[in-house]
N, C-alpha and C positions, 0 to 999 in steps of 0.2 A: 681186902679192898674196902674203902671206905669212903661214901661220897664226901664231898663237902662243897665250900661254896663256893663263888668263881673267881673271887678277890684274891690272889695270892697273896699279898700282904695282911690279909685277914687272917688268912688259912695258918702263913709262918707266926702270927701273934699268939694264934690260936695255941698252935703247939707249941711253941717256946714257951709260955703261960701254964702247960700241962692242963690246960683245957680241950684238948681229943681226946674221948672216953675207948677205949679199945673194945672193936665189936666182938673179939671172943671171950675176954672176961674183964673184970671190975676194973683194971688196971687204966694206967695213962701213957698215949703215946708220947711219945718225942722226938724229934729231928732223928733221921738216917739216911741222907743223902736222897737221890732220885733215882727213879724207875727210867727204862729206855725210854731215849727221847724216840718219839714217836710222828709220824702225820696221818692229820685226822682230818675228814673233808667238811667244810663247813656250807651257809646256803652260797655263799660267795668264796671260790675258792680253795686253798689247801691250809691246812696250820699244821706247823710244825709244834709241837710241845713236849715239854718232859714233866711229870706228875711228879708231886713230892714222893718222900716214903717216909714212916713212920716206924718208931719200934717199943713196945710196948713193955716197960718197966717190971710189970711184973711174970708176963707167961711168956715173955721173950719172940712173941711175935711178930714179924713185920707184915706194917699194910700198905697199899696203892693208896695214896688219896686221891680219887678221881673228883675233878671241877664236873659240878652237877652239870653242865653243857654236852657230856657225853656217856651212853650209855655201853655196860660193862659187853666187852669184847665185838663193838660194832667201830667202823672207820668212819661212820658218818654222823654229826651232831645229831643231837636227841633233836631239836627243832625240823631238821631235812626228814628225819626217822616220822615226826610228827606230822607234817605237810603231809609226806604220805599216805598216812594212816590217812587224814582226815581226808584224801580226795579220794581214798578207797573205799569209805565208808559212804562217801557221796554216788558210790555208783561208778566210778571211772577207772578203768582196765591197770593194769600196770603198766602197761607199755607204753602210752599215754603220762602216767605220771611220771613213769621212767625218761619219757624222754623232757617233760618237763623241768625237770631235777637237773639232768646231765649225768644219769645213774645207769648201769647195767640193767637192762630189764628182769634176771637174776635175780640181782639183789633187793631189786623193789618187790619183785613174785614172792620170795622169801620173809621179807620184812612182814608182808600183808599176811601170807599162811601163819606165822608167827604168830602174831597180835589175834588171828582169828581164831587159833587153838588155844591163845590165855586170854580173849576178852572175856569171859565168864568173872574168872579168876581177877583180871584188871577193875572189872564192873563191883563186884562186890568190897576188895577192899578200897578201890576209890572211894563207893559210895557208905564204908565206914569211914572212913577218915573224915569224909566230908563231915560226917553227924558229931565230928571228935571235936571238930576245927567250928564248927557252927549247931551246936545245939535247935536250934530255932529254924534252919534249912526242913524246906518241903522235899515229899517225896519226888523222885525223878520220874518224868514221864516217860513213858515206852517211845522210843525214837526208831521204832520197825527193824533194827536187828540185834544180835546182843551187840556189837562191835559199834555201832551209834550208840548202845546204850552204855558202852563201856567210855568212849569220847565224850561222851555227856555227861561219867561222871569222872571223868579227871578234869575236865572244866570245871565243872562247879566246886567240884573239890580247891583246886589251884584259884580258885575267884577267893571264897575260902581265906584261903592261905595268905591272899594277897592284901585281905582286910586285916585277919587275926593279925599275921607275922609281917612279912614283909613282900615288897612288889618286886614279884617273881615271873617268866613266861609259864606257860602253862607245860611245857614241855620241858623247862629246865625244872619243873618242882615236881615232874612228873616221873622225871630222872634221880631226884634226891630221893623221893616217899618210894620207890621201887627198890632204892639204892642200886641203881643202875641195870635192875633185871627186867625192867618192862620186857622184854622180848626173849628172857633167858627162856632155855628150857625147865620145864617143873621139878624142882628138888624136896626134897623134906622139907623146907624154910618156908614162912611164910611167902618170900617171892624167890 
């Protein structure tokens, strides 16, 4: 699986060009049809989509390209995913943002334990990237739990981002620089 970005016409340039670097080794992806078309719930709504696939010239692997709008193995956009988090951190129940959403109370309880067992993990490489992405960025102030302090540095990271590279939501760069694990379980990998 491999993020990228949300242009699909960019995405096909991209690979057509042999400009996809393949994430398990040196090699360059190229076209290989699509992955199950799929539906994903967005803040308005349902989308129907099918992700490219990729296959990789030299170690013959193929990948997902997932459009940074969604993160890996969740039905609901990274921005819905993000609402969340940020009114969770503000203090307000699940059930509450659950029904805010139009979400199973479940899957928002879920999302929030989630994000609270890797905001450590989230807080620290936000706030390297941010120093990567802006040298001259100040220290982050303690926003009274790790989980604000994790929010406040994928903000300032994705502000960042938005200067250096390009203007991005903070939830969709938040989905590419995770490569879609903000909320995965912890494996050997850096996310």
């Amino acid at each position: 699986m491999l993020m990228v970005g949300t242009d699909r016409v960019e995405v096909e340039r991209l690979l057509g060009a042999g400009e996809l670097a393949c994430p398990s080794c040196p090699g360059v992806l190229g076209p290989w049809g699509y992955a199950r078309s799929r539906s994903s719930r967005g803040l308005v709504g349902t989308v129907r989509h099918q992700p490219r696939r990729a296959r990789c010239g030299s170690c013959g692997g193929t990948h997902v390209l997932l459009p940074a709008l969604w993160l890996l193995r969740r039905a609901d956009a990274a921005v819905v995913i993000g609402a969340a988090l940020e009114a969770g951190a503000s203090g307000v129940g699940h059930r509450p943002v659950a029904a805010a959403l139009g979400r199973p109370a479940s899957t928002v309880r879920g999302w929030l334990r989630r994000f609270v067992a890797r905001a450590e993990h989230a807080r620290v490489e936000f706030t390297r990237l941010l120093h990567a992405l802006d040298a001259q960025a100040g220290a982050l102030a303690p926003r009274g739990s790790v989980v604000a302090d994790a929010l406040e540095a994928i903000g300032r990271a994705a502000a960042a981002a938005v200067v250096r590279l390009s203007p991005v939501g903070p939830w969709e760069f938040a989905a590419k620089a995770s490569a879609g694990r903000l909320l995965a379980p912890p494996a050997g990998s850096r996310w």
